[in-house]
C-alpha positions as CSV (number, residue, x, y, z in Angstrom):
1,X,-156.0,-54.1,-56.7
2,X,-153.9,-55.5,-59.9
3,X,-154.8,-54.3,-62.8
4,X,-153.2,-56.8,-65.4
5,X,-154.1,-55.1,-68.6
6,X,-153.1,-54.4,-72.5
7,X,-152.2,-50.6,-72.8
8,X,-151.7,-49.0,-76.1
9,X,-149.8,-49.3,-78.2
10,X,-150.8,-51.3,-80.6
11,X,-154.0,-48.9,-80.1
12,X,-157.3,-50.6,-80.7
13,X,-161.0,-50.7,-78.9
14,X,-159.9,-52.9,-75.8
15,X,-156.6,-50.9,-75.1
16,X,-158.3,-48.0,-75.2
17,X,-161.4,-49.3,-72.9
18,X,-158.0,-50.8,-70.9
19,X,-156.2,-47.4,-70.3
20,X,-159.6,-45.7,-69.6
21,X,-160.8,-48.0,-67.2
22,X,-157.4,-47.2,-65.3
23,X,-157.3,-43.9,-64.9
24,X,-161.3,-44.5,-63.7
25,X,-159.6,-46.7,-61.3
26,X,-156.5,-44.5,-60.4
27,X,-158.9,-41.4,-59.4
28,X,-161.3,-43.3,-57.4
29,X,-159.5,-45.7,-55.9
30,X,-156.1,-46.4,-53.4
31,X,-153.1,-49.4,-54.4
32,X,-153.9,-49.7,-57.7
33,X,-150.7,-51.5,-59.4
34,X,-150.7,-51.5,-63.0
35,X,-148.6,-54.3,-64.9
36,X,-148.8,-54.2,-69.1
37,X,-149.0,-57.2,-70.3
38,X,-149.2,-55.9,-73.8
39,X,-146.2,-58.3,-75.6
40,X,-145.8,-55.6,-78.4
41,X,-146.0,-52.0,-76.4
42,X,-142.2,-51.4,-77.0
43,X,-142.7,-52.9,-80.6
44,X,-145.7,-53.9,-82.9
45,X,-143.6,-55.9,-85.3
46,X,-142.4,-58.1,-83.6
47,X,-141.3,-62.4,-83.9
48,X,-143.6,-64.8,-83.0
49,X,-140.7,-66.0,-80.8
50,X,-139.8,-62.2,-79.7
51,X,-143.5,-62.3,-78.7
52,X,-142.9,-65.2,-76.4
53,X,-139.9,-64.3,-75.0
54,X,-142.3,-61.2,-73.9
55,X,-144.8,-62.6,-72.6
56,X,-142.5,-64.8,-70.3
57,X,-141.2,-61.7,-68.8
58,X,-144.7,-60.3,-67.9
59,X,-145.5,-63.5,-66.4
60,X,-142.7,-63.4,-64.1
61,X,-143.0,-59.7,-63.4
62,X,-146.9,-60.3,-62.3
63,X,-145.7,-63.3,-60.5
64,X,-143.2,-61.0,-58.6
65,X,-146.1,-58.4,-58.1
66,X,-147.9,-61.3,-56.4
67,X,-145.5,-61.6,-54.0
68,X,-144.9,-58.7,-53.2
69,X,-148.9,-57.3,-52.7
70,X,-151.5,-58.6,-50.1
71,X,-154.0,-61.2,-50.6
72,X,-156.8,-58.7,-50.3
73,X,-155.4,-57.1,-53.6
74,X,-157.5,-59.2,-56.5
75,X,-157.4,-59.2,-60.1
76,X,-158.2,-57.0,-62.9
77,X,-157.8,-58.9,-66.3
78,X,-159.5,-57.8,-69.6
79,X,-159.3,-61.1,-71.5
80,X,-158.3,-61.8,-75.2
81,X,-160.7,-63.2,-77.6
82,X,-158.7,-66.0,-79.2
83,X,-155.5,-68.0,-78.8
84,X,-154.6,-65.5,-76.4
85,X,-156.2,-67.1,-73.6
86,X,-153.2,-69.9,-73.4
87,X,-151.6,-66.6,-71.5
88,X,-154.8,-65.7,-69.7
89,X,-155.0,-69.2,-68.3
90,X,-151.4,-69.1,-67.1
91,X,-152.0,-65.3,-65.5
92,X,-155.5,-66.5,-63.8
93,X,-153.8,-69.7,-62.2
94,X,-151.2,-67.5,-60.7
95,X,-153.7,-65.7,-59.2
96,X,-155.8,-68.3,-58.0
97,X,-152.1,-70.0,-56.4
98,X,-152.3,-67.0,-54.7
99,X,-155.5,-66.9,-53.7
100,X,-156.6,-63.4,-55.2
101,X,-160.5,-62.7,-56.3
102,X,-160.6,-61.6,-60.2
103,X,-162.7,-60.2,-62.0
104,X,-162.9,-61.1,-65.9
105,X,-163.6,-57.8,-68.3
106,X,-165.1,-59.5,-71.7
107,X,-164.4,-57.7,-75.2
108,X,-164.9,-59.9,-77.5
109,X,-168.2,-62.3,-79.4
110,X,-165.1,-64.9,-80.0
111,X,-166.1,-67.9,-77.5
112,X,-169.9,-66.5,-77.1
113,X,-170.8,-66.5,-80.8
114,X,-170.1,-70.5,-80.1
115,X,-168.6,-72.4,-77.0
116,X,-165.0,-72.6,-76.8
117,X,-162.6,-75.2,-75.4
118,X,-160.4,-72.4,-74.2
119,X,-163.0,-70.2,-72.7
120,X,-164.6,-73.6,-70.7
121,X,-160.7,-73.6,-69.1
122,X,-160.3,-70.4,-68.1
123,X,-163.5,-70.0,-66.4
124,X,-162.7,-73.4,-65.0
125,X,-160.0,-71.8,-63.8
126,X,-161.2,-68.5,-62.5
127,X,-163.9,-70.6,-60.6
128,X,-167.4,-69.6,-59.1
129,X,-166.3,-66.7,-56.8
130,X,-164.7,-65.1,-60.2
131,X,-167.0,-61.5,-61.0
132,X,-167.4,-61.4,-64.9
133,X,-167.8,-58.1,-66.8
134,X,-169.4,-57.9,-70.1
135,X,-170.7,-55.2,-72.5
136,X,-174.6,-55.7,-72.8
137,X,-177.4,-57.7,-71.7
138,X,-177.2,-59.7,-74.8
139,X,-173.4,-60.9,-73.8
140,X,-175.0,-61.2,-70.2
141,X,-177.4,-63.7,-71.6
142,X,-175.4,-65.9,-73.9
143,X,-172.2,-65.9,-70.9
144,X,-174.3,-67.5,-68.5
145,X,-175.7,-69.8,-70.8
146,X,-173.1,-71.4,-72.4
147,X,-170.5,-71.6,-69.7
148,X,-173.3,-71.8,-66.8
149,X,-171.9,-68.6,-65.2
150,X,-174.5,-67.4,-62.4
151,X,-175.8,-64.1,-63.4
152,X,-175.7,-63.0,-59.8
153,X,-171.4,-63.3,-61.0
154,X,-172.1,-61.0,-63.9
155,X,-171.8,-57.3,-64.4
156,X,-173.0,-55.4,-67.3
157,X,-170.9,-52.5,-68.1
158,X,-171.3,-50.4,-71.7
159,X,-168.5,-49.0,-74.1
160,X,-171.0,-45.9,-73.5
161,X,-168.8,-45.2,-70.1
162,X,-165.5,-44.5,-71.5
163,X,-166.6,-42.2,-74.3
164,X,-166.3,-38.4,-74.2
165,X,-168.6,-35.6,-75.1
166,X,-166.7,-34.3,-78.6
167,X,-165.2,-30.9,-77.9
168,X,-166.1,-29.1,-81.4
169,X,-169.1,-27.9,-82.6
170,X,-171.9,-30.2,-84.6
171,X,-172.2,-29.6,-88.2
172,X,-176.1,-29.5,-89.4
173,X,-177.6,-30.8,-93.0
174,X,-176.6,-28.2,-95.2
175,X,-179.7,-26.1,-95.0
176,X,-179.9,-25.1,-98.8
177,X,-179.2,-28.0,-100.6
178,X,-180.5,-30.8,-98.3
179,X,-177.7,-33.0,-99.1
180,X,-177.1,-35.7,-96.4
181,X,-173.3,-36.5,-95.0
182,X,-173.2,-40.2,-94.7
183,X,-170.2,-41.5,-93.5
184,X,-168.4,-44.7,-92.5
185,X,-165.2,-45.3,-90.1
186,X,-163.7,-48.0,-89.1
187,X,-160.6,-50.4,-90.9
188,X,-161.8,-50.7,-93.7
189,X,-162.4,-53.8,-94.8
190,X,-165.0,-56.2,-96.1
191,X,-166.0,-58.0,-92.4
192,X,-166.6,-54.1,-91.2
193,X,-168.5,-53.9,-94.0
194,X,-166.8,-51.6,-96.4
195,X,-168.8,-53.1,-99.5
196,X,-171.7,-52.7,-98.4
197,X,-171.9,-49.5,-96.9
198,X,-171.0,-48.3,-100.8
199,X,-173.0,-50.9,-101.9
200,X,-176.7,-48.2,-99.8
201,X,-174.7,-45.4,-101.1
202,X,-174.7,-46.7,-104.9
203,X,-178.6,-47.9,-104.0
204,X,-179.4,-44.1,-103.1
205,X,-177.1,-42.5,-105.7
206,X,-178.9,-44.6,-108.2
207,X,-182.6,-43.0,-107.4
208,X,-181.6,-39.5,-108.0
209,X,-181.0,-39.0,-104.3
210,X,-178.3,-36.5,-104.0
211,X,-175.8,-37.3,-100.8
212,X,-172.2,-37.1,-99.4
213,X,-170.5,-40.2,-98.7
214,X,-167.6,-40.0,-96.5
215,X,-165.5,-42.4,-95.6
216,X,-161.9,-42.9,-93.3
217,X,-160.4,-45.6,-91.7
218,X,-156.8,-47.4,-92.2
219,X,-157.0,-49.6,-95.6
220,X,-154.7,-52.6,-95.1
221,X,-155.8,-55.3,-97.9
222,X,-156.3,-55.0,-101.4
223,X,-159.6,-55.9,-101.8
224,X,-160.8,-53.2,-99.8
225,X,-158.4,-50.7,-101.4
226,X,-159.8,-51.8,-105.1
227,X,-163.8,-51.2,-103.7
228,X,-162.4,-47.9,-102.5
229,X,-161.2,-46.7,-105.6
230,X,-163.2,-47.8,-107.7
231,X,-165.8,-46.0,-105.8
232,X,-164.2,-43.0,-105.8
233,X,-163.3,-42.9,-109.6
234,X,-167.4,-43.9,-110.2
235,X,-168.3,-41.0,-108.5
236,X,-165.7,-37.9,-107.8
237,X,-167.6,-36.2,-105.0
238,X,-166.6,-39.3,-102.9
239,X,-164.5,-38.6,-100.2
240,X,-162.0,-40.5,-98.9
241,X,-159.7,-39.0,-95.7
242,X,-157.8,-41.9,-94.7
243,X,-157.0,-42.9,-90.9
244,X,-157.9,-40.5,-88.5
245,X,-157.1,-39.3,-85.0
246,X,-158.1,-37.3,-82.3
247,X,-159.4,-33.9,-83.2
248,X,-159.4,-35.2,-86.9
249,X,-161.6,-38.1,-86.1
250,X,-164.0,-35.6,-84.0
251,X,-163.8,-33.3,-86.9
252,X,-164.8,-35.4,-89.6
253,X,-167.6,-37.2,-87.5
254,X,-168.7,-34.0,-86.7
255,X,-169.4,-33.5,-90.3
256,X,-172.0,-36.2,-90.8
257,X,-175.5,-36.2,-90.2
258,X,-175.8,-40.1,-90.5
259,X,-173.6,-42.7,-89.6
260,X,-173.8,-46.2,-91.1
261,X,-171.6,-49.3,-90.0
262,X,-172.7,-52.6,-91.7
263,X,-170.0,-55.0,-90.0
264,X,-170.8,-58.6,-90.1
265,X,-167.2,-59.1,-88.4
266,X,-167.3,-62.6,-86.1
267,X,-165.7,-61.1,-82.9
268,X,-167.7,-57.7,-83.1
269,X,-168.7,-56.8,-79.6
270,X,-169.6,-53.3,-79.0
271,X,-167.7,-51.0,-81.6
272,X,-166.5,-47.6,-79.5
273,X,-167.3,-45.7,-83.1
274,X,-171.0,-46.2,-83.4
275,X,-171.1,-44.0,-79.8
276,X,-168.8,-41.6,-80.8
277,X,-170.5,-41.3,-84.2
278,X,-173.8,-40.7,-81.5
279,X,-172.1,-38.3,-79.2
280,X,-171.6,-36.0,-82.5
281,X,-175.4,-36.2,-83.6
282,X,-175.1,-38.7,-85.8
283,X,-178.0,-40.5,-86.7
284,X,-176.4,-44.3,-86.5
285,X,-177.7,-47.5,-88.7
286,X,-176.1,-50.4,-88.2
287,X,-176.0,-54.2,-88.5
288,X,-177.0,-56.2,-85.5
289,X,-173.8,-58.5,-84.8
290,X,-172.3,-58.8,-81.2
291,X,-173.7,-55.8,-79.1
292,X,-174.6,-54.0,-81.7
293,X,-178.5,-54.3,-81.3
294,X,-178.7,-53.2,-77.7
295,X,-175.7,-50.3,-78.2
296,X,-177.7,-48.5,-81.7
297,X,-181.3,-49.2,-79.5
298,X,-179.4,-46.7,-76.9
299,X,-178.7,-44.1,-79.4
300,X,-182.4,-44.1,-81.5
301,X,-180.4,-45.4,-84.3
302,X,-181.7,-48.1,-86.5
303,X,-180.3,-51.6,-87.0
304,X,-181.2,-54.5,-88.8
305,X,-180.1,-58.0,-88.7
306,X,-176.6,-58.5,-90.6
307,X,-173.6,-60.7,-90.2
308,X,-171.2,-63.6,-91.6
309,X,-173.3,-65.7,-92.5
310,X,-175.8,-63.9,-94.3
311,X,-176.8,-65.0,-97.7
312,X,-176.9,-62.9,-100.9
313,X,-180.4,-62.6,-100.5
314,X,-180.0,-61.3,-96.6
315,X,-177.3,-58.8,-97.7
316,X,-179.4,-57.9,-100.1
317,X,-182.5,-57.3,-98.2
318,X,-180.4,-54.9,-95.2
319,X,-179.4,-53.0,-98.4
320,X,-182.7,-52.3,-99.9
321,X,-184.4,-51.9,-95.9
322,X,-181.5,-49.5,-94.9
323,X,-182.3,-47.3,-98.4
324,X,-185.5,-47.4,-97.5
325,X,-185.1,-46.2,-94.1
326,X,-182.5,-43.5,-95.5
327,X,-185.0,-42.3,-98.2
328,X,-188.1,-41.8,-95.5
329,X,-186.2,-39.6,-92.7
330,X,-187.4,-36.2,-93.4
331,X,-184.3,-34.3,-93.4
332,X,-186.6,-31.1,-92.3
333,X,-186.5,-32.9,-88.8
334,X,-182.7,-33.5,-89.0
335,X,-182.2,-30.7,-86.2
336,X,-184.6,-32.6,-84.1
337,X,-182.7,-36.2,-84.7
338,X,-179.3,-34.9,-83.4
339,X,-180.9,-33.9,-80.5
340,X,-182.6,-36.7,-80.0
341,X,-179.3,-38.6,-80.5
342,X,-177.4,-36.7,-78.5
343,X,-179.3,-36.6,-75.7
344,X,-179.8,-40.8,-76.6
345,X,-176.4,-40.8,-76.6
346,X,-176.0,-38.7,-72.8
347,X,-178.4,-40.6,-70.9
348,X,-176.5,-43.8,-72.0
349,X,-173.6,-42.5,-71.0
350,X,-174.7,-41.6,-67.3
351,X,-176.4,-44.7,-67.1
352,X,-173.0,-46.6,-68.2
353,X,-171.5,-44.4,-65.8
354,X,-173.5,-45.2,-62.9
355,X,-172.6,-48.8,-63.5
356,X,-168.9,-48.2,-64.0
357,X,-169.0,-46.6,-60.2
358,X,-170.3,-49.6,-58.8
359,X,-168.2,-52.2,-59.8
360,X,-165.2,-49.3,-58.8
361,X,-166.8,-49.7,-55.3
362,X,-167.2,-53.7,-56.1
363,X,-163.2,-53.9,-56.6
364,X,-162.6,-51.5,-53.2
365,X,-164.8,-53.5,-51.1
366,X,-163.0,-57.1,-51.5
């Protein structure tokens, strides 16, 4: 088996899903070869020509891997979302020259949120004995649809799979005051929804309703920094951490009790965070872009319809029914909702898990 995949660095949600689903396949199965075909893993700055020059190595290296591994060995290959693809089309015929199976792992809402040129040649390309991969039901649904993929062709696998059980301890509702932790991760910006996750805060500030917004995530544009700081000069108890990582990132979602993640980002898929916002108790709300719907339904969160191209009167209206909802939780049952969530949050995981075993069985048995 081949695995042709993106590995971290840059890390983001696929390359993690990407390194993950390798060591899956590395402890349960036998020949795995691995080839990066990340073009920035030695550098993320990097030339648009320096880029190229990359990618033309990785193409010959795979070829050579070709050559050198039996025809029973098929293809792994995570797609990109975009303009990327012009490389996935050149890896995939490759393959198909040398007469390997693949199967397609989908990350991305890019060429399902509307039917794409590119996607209509790579999966002419990959042809009908191709197994495709995808996230939910919903981007089951919408595959087959547009592209006229079988659905006997296509497996549903969840994000749920790959995350872990956090290793530190659950902070509760502070028991005298009653305040609520809502947080928000992510990068920060206005498609993740940024403006109007402040935007319910400012809503429930403004009703006497005492909270504890939180808030980290890289910022990397200046609109997003100005909505941030202006935030946090309105209203001092704000807290902003900044990125964070690892035990930090546990830690501070660990000290939540609700978890809110308004993106009305095009591509949005099936955001890892909202899961491990879940697998720490936290009570999720969330808009209902890509997977987003079927993922919070998982956790007995709440979500409500969101996204790009909703009007001032849509935003406003998630706004005022996501206050609402916030407002009518009796935060005496708060112990009871983490529990709920987290056991939500468990049973999707060992149902993702179940399905992440088969299609490890599907790759051994080509």
């Amino acid at each position: 088996m081949i695995f042709l995949i993106n590995l971290p660095p840059p890390v983001h949600g696929m390359s993690l899903i990407n390194k993950k689903m390798t060591a899956n396949a590395l402890e349960h199965l036998k020949n795995i070869v691995v080839v990066n075909s990340s073009p920035t893993a030695e550098q993320s700055n990097i030339s648009k020509l320096k880029k190229i020059y990359n990618y033309l190595l990785i193409i010959v290296k795979f070829g050579n891997v070709l050559k050198s591994t039996n025809i029973k060995d098929s293809l792994y290959r995570p797609i990109n979302g975009g303009k990327g693809q012009f490389f996935d089309m050149v890896f995939l015929m490759l393959a198909k020259i040398y007469r390997r199976k693949i199967f397609i792992h989908h990350h991305s809402y890019n060429y399902l949120n509307k039917k794409s040129f590119l996607f209509t040649l790579v999966n002419k390309i990959c042809s009908v004995n191709s197994i495709h991969i995808v996230l939910s039901e919903d981007m089951k649904v919408r595959l087959s649809q547009i592209y006229d993929i079988e659905l006997s062709r296509i497996r549903v696998l969840s994000n749920c799979a790959f995350i872990d059980d956090p290793k530190l301890e659950h902070q509760r509702i502070n028991k005298v005051t009653r305040i609520l932790n809502i947080g928000y991760l992510s990068n920060v910006t206005v498609d993740k929804g940024i403006d109007v996750f402040i935007n319910i805060c400012e809503e429930i500030l403004a009703r006497g309703i005492k909270i504890n917004p939180q808030i980290a995530g890289p910022i990397n544009d200046k609109k997003s920094k100005k909505i941030i700081d202006d935030f946090c000069i309105k209203y001092p108890f704000v807290n902003y951490v900044g990125p964070v990582y690892g035990e930090d990132k546990t830690r501070f979602l660990n000290d939540l009790d609700v978890f809110i993640f308004p993106s009305r980002y095009y591509n949005e898929a099936e955001p890892l965070v909202i899961y491990e916002a879940a697998a720490s108790g936290n009570y999720v709300i969330g808009s209902e872009v890509g997977s987003m719907k079927e993922a919070i339904k998982k956790i007995a969160g709440f979500s409500y319809p969101l996204n790009m191209d909703s009007d001032v009167s849509q935003l406003q209206e998630f706004i005022e029914t996501t206050v609402k909802h916030l407002i009518n939780l009796n935060k005496e049952d708060f112990d009871k909702i983490n529990k709920t969530v987290i056991d939500s949050f468990r049973k999707a995981k060992v149902s993702a898990n179940d399905d992440l075993m088969s299609i490890l069985k599907e790759f051994e048995n080509v």
